[in-house]
LOTIVO-823684 format. One line per 10 residues: number of its first residue (from 1); their letters; for each residue x, y, z of C-alpha. Coordinates in steps of 0.02 Angstrom, whole numbers, plus 50000, padded with zeros to 5 digits. Layout:
<pts>
NUM = a = X Y Z; ...
</pts>
This chain:
<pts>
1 = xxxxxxxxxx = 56254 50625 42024; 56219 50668 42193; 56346 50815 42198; 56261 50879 42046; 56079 50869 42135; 56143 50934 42301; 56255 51082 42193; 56287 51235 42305; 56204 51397 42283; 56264 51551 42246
11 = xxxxxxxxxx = 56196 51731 42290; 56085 51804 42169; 56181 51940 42079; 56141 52054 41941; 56060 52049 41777; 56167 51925 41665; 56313 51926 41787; 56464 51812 41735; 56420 51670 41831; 56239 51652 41768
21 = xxxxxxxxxx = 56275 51688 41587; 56441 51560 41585; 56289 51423 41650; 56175 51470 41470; 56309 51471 41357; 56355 51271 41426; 56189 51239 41433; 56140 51326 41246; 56050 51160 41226; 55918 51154 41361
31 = xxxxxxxxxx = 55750 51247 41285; 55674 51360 41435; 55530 51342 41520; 55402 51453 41491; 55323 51538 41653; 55470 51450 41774; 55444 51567 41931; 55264 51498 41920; 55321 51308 41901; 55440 51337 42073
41 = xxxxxxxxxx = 55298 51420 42179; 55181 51278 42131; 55327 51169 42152; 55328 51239 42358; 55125 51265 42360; 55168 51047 42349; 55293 51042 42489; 55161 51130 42609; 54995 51006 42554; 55114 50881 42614
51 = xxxxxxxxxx = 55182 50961 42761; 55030 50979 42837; 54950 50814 42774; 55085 50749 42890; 55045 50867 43016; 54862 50849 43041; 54875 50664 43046; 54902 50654 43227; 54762 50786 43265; 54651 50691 43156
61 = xxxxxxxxxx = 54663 50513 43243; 54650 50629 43443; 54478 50525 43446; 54591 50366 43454; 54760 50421 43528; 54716 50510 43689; 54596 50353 43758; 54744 50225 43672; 54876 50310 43759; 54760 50345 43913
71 = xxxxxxxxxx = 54816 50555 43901; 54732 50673 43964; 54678 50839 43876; 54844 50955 43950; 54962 50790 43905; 54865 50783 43719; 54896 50988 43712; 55098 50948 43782; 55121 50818 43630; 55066 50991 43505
81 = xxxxxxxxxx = 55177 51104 43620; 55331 50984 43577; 55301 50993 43404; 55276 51188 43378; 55444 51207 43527; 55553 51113 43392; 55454 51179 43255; 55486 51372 43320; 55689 51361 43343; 55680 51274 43175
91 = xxxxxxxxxx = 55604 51427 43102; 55762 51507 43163; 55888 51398 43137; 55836 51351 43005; 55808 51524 42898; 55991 51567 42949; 56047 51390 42891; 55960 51427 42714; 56028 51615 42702; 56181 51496 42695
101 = xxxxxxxxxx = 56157 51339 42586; 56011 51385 42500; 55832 51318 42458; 55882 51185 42353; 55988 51085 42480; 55906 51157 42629; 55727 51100 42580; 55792 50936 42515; 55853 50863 42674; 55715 50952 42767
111 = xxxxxxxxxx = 55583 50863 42675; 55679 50686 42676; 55708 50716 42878; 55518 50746 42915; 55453 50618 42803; 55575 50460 42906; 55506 50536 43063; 55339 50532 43019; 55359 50335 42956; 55424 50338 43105
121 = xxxxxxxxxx = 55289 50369 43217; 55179 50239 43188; 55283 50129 43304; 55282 50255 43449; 55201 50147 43595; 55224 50298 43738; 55193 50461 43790; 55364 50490 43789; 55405 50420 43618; 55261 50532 43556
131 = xxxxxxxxxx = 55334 50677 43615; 55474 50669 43562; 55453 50608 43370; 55350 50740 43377; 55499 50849 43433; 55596 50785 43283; 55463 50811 43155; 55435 50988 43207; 55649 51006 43160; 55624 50946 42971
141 = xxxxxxxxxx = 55455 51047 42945; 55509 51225 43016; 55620 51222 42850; 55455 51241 42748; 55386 51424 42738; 55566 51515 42782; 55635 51421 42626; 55484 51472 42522; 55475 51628 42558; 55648 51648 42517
151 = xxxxxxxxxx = 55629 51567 42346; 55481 51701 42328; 55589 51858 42368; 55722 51753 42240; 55595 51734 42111; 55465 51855 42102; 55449 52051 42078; 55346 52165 42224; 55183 52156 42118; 55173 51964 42110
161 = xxxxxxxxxx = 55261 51924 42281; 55078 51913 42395; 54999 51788 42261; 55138 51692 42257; 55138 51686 42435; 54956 51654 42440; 54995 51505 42313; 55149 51413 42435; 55044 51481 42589; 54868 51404 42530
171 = xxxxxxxxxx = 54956 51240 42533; 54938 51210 42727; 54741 51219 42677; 54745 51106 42540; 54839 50980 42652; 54720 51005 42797; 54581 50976 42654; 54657 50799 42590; 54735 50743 42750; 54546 50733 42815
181 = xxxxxxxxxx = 54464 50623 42712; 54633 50520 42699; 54694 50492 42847; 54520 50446 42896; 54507 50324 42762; 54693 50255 42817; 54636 50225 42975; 54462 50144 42960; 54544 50025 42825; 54708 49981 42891
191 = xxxxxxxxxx = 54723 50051 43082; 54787 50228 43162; 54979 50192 43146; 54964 50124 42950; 54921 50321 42927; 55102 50393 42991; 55170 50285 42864; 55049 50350 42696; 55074 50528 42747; 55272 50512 42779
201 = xxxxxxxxxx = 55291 50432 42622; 55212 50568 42520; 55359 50678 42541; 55494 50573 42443; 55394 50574 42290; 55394 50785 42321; 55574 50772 42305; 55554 50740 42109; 55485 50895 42036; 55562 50997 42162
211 = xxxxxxxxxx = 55755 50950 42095; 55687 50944 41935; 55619 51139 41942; 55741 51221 42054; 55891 51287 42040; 55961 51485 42100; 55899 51627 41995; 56060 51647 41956; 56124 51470 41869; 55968 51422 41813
221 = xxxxxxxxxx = 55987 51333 41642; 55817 51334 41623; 55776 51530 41635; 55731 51618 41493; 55820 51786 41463; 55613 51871 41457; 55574 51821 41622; 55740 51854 41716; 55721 52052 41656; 55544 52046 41707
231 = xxxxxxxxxx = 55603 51966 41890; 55740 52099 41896; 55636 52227 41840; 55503 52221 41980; 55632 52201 42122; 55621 52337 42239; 55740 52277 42393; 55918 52244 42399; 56001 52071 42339; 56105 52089 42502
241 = xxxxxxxxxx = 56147 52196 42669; 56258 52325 42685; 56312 52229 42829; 56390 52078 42881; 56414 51933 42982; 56337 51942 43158; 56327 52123 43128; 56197 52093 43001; 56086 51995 43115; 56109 52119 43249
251 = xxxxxxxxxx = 56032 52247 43147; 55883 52173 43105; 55834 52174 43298; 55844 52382 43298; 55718 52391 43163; 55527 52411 43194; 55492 52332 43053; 55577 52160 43087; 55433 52180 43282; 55301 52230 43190
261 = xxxxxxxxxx = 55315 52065 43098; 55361 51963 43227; 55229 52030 43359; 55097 52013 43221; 55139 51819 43169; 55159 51794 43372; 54986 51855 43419; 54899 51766 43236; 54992 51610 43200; 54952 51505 43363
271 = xxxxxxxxxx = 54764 51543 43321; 54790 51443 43171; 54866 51297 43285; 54746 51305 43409; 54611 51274 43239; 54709 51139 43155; 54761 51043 43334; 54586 51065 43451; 54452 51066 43309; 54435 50879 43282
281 = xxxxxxxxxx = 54426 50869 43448; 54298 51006 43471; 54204 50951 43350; 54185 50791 43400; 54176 50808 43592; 54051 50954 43591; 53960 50963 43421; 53924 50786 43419; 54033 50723 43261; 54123 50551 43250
291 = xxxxxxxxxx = 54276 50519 43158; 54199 50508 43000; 54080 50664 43008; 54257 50742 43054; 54345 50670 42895; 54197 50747 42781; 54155 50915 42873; 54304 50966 42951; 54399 50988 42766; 54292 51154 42748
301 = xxxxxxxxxx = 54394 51249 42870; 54530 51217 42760; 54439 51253 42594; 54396 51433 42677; 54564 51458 42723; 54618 51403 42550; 54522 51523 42471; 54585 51675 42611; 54744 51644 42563; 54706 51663 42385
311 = xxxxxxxxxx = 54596 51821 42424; 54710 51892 42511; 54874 51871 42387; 54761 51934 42223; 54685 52075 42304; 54872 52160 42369; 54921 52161 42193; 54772 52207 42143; 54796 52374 42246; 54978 52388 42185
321 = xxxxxxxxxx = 54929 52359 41979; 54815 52511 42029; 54939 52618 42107; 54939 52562 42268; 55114 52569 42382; 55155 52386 42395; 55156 52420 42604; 54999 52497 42597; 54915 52364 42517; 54988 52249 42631
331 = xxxxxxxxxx = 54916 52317 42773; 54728 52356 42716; 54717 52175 42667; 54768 52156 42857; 54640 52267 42922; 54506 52185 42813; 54538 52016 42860; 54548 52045 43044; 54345 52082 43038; 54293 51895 42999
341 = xxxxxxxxxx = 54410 51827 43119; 54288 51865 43244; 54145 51766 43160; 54232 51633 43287; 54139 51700 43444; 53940 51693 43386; 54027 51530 43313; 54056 51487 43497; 53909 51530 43565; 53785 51457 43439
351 = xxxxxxxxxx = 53686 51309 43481; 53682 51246 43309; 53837 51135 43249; 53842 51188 43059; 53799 51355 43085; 53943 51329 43199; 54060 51264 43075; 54001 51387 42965; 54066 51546 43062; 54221 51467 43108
361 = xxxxxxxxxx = 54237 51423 42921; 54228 51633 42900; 54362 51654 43038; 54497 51530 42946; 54441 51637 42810; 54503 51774 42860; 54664 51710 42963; 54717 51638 42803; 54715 51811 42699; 54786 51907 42859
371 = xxxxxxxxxx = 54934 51763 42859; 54978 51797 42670; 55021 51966 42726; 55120 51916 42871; 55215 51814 42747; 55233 51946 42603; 55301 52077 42731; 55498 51995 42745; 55531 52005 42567; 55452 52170 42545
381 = xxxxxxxxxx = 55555 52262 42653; 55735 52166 42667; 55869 52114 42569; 55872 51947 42507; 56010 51884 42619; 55922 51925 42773; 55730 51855 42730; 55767 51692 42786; 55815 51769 42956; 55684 51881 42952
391 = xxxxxxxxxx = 55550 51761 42932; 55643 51630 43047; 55642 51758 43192; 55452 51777 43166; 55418 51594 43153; 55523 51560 43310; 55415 51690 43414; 55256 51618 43350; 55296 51442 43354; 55353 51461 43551
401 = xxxxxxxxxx = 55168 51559 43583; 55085 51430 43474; 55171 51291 43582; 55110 51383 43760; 54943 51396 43697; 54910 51216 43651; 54960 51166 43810; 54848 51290 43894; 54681 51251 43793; 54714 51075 43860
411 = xxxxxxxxxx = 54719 51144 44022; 54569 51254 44018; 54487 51100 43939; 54528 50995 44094; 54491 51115 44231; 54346 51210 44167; 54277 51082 44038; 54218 51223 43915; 54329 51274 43732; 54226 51453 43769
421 = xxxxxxxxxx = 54389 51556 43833; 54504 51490 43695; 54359 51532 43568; 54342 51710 43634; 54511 51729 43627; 54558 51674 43434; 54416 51827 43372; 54487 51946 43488; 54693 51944 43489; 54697 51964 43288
431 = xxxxxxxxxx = 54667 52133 43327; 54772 52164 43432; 54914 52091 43277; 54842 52207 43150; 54864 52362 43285; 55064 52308 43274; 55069 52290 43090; 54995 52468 43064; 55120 52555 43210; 55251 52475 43191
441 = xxxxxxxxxx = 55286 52423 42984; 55328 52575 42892; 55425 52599 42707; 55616 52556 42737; 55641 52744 42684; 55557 52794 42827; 55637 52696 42954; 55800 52739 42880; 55767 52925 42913; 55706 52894 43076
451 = xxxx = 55844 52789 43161; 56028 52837 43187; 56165 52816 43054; 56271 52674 43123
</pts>
């Protein structure tokens, strides 16, 4: 039973290729599922609610844990800094580990790893022990987005890729959205370590659908014959490189595209973790909230990001239904979403606490659509074998920036007592992220004619 669950995965080859068509005719029995590409990527958009249900759980409870464990505000920021470290050479890792094994095994164990360490937790009595479950955790949840975004460029053709992204993507603001109100009801009711064990939990009953839904493109009993010539149809990049082995990865690093995505995840994603880690603290330190004001108001920076994901998904193909160049549309929705980003400084500087949440509810807004894009761009421009590495190298950049600047918004906090700089500084560097996109990203055609023949 187990070898069947944990199967390994082929490549995805072409339409009705031997292998795929051998897997129908045994399976002639098994009625297909109508709309499955849909089914996976809501399958994923689950994976990600919990992922960061478990995540925000220990940002949530700061109120309690940093008096408890007697931490100051650069030791709070360090325990954040461990988590994204891991989190970042997971990324990595672990998109070069699923290139390998494949979604189905790779997100399997990643999801049963993180959900024992966050059970976990709840008995860490230290610092130490802190930091370094947290260490562990970030290992099993860097698995999440390279895995889904290579069970996007698996499943979906160019037009639908950014909503499908949106859909797995808008999952980090759904589970900032429930963990709120839960985790704050956890810990009222039953105490602050009863609340590691809820959330860690969540993920084994993930594991049921997921199995249940997903298999490779290519051996999927469950595919109808409509639906794998409409995925086939709309692919426009290669199933795999023209190169190989460590020569393949090397490649990547002479192309412009692969630094225009990683600078513009580098200089965007630790925004969001500087959001999701210092706002409940923020909010309750300097606008007054307690823990429950946080449980009920906080959630609407994660129904505004939510919805930017959403926004920004539809309205790329949108652009492409019309005629658009799938690039193109890419990067307007960048440039568009990089203006309410900076709804975070009046936010700052406001004397009025919902008007306050308000603006920075605008900001997440428009992070969220400009991180759909950052997303989209790996399967959009590389074969399939390489878009686990692709994104992996991008996560691993941002998740070592994200993990410097939690540690130094701690130490501002502590030596200047004022969130102002960091605040400044999450409307102003998107910019600078959406100036890479737009030099550096071009068509694959382009870059092609531009760099020398191997």
């Amino acid at each position: 039973m187990l070898a069947e669950v944990l199967e390994p995965e082929t490549s995805c080859g072409s339409f009705l290729s031997p292998a795929w068509a051998m897997t129908v005719a045994g399976n002639h029995s098994m009625k297909p599922i109508k709309h499955l590409r849909w089914w996976i990527v809501w399958t994923l958009f689950g994976s990600t609610v919990i992922n960061y249900v478990s995540r925000m759980t220990i940002s949530l409870l700061s109120q309690i844990i940093i008096p408890e464990f007697h931490l100051t505000y650069a030791q709070y920021g360090a325990i954040g800094s461990f988590f994204s470290y891991a989190y970042a050479v997971t990324w990595l890792v672990g998109g070069i580990i699923l290139d390998r094994v494949g979604p189905r095994i790779g997100l399997t164990v990643a999801v049963i790893w993180w959900s024992v360490v966050n059970i976990v937790t709840s008995a860490a009595s230290s610092l130490l022990a802190l930091q370094i479950l947290r260490s562990l955790f970030g290992v099993g949840e860097g698995f999440n987005w390279p895995g889904a975004n290579k069970v996007v460029a698996e499943w979906f053709p160019a037009r639908e890729r950014g909503l499908a992204v949106g859909i797995f993507d808008s999952g980090s603001s759904v589970g900032g959205l429930i963990a709120g109100p839960l985790v704050t009801f956890v810990a009222l009711r039953f105490g602050w370590r009863a609340t590691f064990v809820v959330t860690g939990a969540m993920g084994f009953f993930w594991l049921i659908p997921w199995l249940y839904f997903y298999r490779p493109l290519t051996s999927h009993p469950r595919l109808s014959l409509d639906e794998r010539r409409l995925i086939e149809s709309g692919r426009d990049t290669a199933l795999r490189s023209s190169r190989q082995g460590l020569d393949k990865y090397l490649g990547l690093l002479r192309q412009s595209n692969v630094w225009g995505i990683v600078l513009g995840r580098t200089l965007t994603d630790p925004i969001w973790w500087f959001y999701i880690t210092w706002m409940p603290q923020y909010f309750g330190e300097v606008r007054g909230f307690n823990l429950k004001q946080i449980g009920f108001f906080l959630p609407s920076i994660f129904i505004a990001s939510d919805l930017g994901n959403l926004m920004g998904g539809w309205v790329s193909g949108r652009l492409i239904n019309r005629g658009m160049p799938v690039l193109a549309a890419r990067k307007w929705v960048c440039v568009f979403s990089a203006v309410p980003m900076l709804a975070v400084i009046p936010g700052a500087m406001t004397s009025h606490r919902f008007l306050a949440l308000s603006l920075i509810c605008l900001a997440t807004w428009g992070y969220a659509s400009w991180s759909t894009m950052g997303l989209a761009f790996p399967p959009d421009l590389f074969p399939q074998d390489t878009v686990g590495a692709v994104t992996g190298l991008s996560g691993l950049s941002a998740g070592l920036a994200g993990g410097v600047v939690l540690w130094v918004v701690g130490l501002i906090r502590d030596h200047f007592h004022s969130y102002l700089p960091s605040l400044l500084a999450a409307g102003l560097i998107p910019l600078l992220a959406t100036a890479c996109v737009l030099v550096l990203i071009r068509s694959p055609k382009a870059q092609n004619l531009a760099s020398p023949s191997p």
